[in-house]
N, C-alpha and C positions, 0 to 999 in steps of 0.2 A: 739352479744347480751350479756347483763348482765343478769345472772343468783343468786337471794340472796337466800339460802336454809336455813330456822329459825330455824331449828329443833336442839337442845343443844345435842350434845356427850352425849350417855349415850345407856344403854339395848333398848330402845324405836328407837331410831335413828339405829343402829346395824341392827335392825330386819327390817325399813322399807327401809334405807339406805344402802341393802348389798353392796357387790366391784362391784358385777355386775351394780347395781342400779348405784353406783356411775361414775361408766364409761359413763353411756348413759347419764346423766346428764353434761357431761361432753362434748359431742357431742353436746349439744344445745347451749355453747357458753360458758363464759367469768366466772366463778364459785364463789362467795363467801360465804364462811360455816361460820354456827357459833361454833367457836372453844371454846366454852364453854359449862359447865352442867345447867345450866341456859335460860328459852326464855329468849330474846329483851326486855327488861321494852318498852313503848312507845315511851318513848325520842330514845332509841339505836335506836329500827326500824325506828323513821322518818329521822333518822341520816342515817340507811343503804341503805333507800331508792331511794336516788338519784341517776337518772342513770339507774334504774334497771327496765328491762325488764318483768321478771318473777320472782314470787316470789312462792316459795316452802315451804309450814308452814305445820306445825303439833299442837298437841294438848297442848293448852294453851299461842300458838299467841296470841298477844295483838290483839284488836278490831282494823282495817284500819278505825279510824271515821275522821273528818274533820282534826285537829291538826297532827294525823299520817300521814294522806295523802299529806299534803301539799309538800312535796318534793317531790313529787310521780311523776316526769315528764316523766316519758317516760313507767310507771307501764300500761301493757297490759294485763296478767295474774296472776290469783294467783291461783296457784294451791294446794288444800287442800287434806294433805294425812288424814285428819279425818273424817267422816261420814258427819255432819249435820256441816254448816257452821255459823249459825245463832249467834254464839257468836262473829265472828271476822268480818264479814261482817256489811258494814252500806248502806245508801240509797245516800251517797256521791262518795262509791266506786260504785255503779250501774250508779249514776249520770253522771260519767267521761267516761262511756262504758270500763269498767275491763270486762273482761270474767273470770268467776269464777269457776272451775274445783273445784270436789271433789271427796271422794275415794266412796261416800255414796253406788254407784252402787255395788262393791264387798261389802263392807259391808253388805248392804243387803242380798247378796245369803249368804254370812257366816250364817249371824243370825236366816234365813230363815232354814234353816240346821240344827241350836240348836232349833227350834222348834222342828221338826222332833224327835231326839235323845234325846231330854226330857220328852217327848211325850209319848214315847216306852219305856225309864229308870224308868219313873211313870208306866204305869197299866202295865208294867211288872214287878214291886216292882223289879227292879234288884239288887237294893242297899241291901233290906231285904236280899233278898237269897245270894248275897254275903258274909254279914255278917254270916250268918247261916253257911256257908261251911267253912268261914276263923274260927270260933268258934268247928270246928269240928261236926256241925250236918248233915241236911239231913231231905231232906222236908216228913212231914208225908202226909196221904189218903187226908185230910182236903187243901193241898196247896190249893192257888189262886194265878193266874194272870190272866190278859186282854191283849188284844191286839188290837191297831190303826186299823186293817183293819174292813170295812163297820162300824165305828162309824160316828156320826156327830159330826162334829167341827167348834164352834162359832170363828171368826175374830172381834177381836173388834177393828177397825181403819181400813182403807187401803189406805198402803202406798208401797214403794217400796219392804219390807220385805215380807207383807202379799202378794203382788203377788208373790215372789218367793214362799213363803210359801203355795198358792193355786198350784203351778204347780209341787214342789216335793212331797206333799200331793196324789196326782190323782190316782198314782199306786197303794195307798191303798185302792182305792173303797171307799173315805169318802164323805161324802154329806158333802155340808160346808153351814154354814150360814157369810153372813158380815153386820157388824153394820160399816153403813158410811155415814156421811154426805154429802160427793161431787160424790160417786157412782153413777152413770145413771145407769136406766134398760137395756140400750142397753150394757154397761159393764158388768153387772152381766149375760146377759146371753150370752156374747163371752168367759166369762171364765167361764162358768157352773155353778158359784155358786146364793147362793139365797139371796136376800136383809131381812133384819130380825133386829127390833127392839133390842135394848143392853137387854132391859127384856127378850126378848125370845131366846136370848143365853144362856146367865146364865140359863134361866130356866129348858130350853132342850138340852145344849149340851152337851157333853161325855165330849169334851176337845176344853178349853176357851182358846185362845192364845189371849192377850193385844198389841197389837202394834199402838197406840195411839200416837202422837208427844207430849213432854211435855210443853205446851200451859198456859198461864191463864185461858184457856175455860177447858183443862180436868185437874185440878188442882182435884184429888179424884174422879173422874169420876165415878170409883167402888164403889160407898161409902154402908155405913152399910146396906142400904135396898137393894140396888143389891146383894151385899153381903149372903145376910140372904136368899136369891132368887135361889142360886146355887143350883143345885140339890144335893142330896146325889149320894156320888160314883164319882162324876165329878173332873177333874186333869183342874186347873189353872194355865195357865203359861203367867208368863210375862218377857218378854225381853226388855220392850219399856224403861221406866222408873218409879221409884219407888214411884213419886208423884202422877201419873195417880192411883193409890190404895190408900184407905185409911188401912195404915196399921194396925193401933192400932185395927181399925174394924176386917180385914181380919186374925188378931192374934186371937182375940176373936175366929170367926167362924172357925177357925182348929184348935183352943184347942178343938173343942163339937167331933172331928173327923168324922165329917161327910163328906169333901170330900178331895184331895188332893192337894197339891201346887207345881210348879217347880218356884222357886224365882231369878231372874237369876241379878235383880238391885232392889232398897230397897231406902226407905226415906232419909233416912243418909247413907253414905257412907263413910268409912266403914260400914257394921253393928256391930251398938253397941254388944261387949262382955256380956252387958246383957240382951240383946233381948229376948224373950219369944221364938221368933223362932229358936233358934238354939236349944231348946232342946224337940222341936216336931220331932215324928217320922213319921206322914205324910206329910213333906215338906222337898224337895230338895233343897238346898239352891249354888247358883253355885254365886263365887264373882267376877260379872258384866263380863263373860269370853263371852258371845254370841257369839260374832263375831268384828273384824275377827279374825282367828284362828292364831296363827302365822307365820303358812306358807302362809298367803292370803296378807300378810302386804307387803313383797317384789312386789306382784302382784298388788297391788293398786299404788306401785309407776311408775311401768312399766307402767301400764296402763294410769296413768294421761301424763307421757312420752309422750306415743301416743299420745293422745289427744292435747298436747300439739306440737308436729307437724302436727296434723291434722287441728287444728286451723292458724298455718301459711301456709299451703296448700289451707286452704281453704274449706276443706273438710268437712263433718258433723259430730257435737261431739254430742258422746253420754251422757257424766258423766258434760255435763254445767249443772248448778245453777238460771237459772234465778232469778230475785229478787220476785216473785210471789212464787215460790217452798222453796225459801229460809227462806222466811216468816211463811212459813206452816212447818219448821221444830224447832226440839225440842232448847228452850234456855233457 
């Protein structure tokens, strides 16, 4: 088999391409890398396409739409070390039966994780009392913090994150609410949690976690009157992405300080150096690091690996794509 791996020499490739990584890639057959810092413009990839078995991409493959694929003759897999596919995928490569691997599955638990650990960095102000001890203080009679255990915490989406994120959640004793559209009752009560209007999280929950796909339908999903609806005291966190918020809104309602933010992706990206949010001290601001960590990045390539002999085994894969899932993720 021909094997084409897109992913350009550079930090990015390093971390998902270790020696190990590249050995077992090597084991699936016949290897062509891309030996520059640079993706494939369109034209390289319909050019490198011929011939090729499996293809191995990372973030910022070109789109596989009609004109790319046309060389695509013997193209069976493509396997995606990035999350959500929905940028490089078309309904031509579904057309021709590609099976479409992606890393989304670990991604998930990673980010599912930075919920958790922002969560408890919020209503423990850890960042505060950091600061207080590296300045030579020491908390007085009056401290505060909180703690995740027996709070309720709203889900707004559910997707792959937000399950992992119900099942490391559990050990805290939190009731959870989920705002979802395609959620059955018989799903919410196999994972214990409770089906709840997007008003009645924001209204009543401790801590709002966003996991939303970025859609034309949740384009500001949160907008000002949700917004304005949070309760006081309450820690917002979004990992999904930055246009599911209206931000200019959600800047307003944490300048009044009435409840907390962990900001973990933003409208523009970078954020603007002169964003209002960088000089609030009730918001955490993390630049788009969720998930995966960088040790999980080696493990998504292993992983699609497997999958990738599972699939010519014949076996059942866990991390496929169909074109229905892939449509419901963020582009």
């Amino acid at each position: 088999m021909k094997i084409l791996v897109t992913i350009p020499n550079g930090p990015i490739k390093d971390t998902f391409v270790s020696n190990s990584v590249v050995e077992q890639i090597k084991t699936l057959g016949d290897v062509i890398w891309n030996e520059t810092k640079e993706n494939f413009t369109s034209a390289e990839l319909k050019e490198k396409l011929k011939g090729v078995d499996i293809c191995i991409t990372g973030w910022g493959t070109s789109r596989f739409d009609d004109d790319v694929l046309e060389n695509a003759d013997k193209l069976k897999i493509i396997a995606h070390t990035g999350g959500t596919v929905a940028p490089i995928i078309s309904d031509k490569l579904y057309d021709m039966g590609v099976c479409v691997l992606s890393g989304n599955d670990v991604y998930a638990r990673s980010v599912a994780e930075s919920v958790v650990a922002y969560a408890l960095c919020s209503l423990r102000d850890i960042l505060n009392y950091n600061k207080m001890m590296k300045e030579k203080g020491w908390r007085d009679v009056s401290f505060f913090n909180e703690g995740l255990l027996d709070q309720t915490v709203g889900l707004i989406g559910f997707g792959a994150i937000a399950r992992y994120a119900v099942e490391l959640l559990k050990p805290f004793n939190v009731k959870i609410k989920v705002y979802s559209t395609h959620m059955t009752k018989e799903t919410s009560d196999e994972l214990g949690v409770e089906l709840a209007s997007i008003e009645e999280i924001v209204s009543t929950c401790k801590v709002i976690s966003v996991h939303s796909a970025a859609t034309p339908e949740t384009h500001h999903q949160l907008n000002k009157d949700l917004l304005s609806k949070i309760k006081d005291g309450a820690v917002l966190i979004n990992t999904a992405r930055g246009m599911v918020i209206d931000e200019g809104a959600l800047t307003d309602e944490l300048m009044t300080g009435r409840f907390k933010a962990v900001l973990d992706v933003f409208e523009v990206e970078p954020l603007p150096m002169d964003s209002k949010l960088r000089d609030l001290d009730n918001v955490l601001l993390i630049p788009h690091m969720g998930g995966p960590t960088i040790d999980q990045r080696e493990v998504v390539t292993l992983r699609l690996i497997e999958e990738i002999n599972n699939f010519f085994a014949n076996k059942k894969l866990k991390m496929n794509i169909d074109r229905s899932a892939a449509m419901r993720m963020t582009r």
